[in-house]
C-alpha positions as a printed Julia matrix, in Angstrom:
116×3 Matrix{Float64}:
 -18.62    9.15  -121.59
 -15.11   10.06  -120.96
 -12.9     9.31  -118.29
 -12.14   12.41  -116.49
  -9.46   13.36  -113.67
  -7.8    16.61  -112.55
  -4.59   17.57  -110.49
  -2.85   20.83  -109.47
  -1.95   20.71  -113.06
  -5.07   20.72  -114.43
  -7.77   18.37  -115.46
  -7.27   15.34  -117.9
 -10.18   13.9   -120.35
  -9.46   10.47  -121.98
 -12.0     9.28  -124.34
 -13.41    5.63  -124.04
 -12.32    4.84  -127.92
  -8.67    5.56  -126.77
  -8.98    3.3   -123.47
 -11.28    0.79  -125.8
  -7.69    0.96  -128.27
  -5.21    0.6   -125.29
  -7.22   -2.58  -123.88
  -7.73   -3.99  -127.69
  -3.87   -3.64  -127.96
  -3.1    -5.38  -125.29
  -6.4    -8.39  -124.89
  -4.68   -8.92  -128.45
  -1.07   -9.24  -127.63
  -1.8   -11.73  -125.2
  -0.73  -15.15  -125.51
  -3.35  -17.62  -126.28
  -5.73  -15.16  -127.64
  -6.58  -15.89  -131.28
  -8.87  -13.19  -132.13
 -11.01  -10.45  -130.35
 -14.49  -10.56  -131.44
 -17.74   -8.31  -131.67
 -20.55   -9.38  -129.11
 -23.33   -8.67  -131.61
 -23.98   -9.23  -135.15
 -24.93   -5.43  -135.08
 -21.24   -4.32  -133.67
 -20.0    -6.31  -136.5
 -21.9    -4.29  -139.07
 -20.78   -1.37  -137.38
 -17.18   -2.44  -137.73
 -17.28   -2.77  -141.66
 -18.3     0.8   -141.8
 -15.66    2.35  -139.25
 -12.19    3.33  -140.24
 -10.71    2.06  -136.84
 -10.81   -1.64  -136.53
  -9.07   -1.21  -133.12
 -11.87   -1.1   -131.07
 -13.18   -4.62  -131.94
 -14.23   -6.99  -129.22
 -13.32   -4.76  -126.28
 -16.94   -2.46  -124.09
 -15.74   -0.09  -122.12
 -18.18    1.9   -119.39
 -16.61    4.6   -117.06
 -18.55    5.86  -114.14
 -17.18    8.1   -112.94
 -13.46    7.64  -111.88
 -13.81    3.88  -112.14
 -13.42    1.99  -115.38
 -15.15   -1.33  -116.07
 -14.31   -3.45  -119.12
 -15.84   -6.17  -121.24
 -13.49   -8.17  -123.7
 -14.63  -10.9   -126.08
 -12.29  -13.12  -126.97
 -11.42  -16.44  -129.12
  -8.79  -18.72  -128.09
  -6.09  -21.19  -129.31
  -6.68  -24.78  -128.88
  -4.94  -26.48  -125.78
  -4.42  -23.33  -123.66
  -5.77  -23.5   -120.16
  -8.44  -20.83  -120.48
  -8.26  -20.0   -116.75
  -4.64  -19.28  -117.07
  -5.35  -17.25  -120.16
  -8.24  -15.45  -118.53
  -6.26  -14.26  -115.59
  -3.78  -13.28  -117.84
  -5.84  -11.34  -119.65
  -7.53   -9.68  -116.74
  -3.77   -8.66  -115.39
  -2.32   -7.87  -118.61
  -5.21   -5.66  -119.85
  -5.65   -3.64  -115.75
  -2.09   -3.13  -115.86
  -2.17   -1.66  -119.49
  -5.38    0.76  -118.98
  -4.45    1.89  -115.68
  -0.89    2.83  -116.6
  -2.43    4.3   -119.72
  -4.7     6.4   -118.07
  -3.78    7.26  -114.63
  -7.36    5.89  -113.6
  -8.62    2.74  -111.32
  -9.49   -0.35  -113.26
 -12.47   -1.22  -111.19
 -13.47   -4.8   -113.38
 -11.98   -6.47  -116.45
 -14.57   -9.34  -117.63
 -13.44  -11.71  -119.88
 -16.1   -13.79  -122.12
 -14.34  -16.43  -124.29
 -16.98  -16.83  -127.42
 -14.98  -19.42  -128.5
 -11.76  -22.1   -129.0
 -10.03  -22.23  -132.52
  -7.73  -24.5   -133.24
C-alpha cells in the first residue's frame, strides 16, 4: 500500500519501496550501524533474486496517512546501543518525513546483533 496525500495542487502517491529506500539510506548512514539485516531467512532469499538491494532490513506499513517502520539492524562493538537506537529512531523520522511530506507515526528499532 502506498502512502497517499493530496493538496490544492493535487494528490501525491509515494510507494512503500521508495520510503523502504529513503529509511534504508539513512538506518545505514548512521553511526554505529554495521549492517541492516533481513528479519527472515525467507526475505533473505527474496533479496538474492531482487535487483534492488536497497530495501534490505527496513518493513514499512502505511495506514493510512501514518507511516510505521521496522528496521533490523547490526551494530559495532562498544557503541551504547541506546544512544544508537535513539539515533536511529531520529535520524530515520526526520529522513522519511522530510522525504515524504507524511507523519512518521513509529520507527522500531530491533538490533539482531553486535559485530565487532
Amino acid at each position: 500500500m502506498a502512502v497517499k496525500t493530496s493538496n490544492k495542487l493535487g494528490k501525491i502517491t509515494v510507494s512503500d519501496d521508495a520510503v523502504t529506500m529513503v529509511a534504508n539510506y539513512a538506518a545505514s548512514e548512521c553511526y554505529g550501524v554495521v549492517d541492516l539485516v533481513s528479519r527472515r531467512v525467507t526475505d533473505s532469499l527474496a533479496q538474492l533474486f531482487r535487483s534492488n538491494t536497497n530495501t534490505k532490513g527496513v518493513k514499512v506499513t502505511c495506514d493510512d496517512h501514518d507511516i510505521y517502520i521496522d528496521v533490523f539492524v547490526i551494530l559495532k562493538s562498544g557503541v551504547s546501543v541506546d544512544a544508537v537506537k535513539e539515533s536511529l529512531e531520529r535520524t530515520v523520522t526526520y529522513s522519511v518525513e522530510y522525504f515524504t511530506g507524511m507523519r512518521v507515526k513509529a520507527v522500531n528499532i530491533n538490533v539482531v546483533g553486535i559485530r565487532v
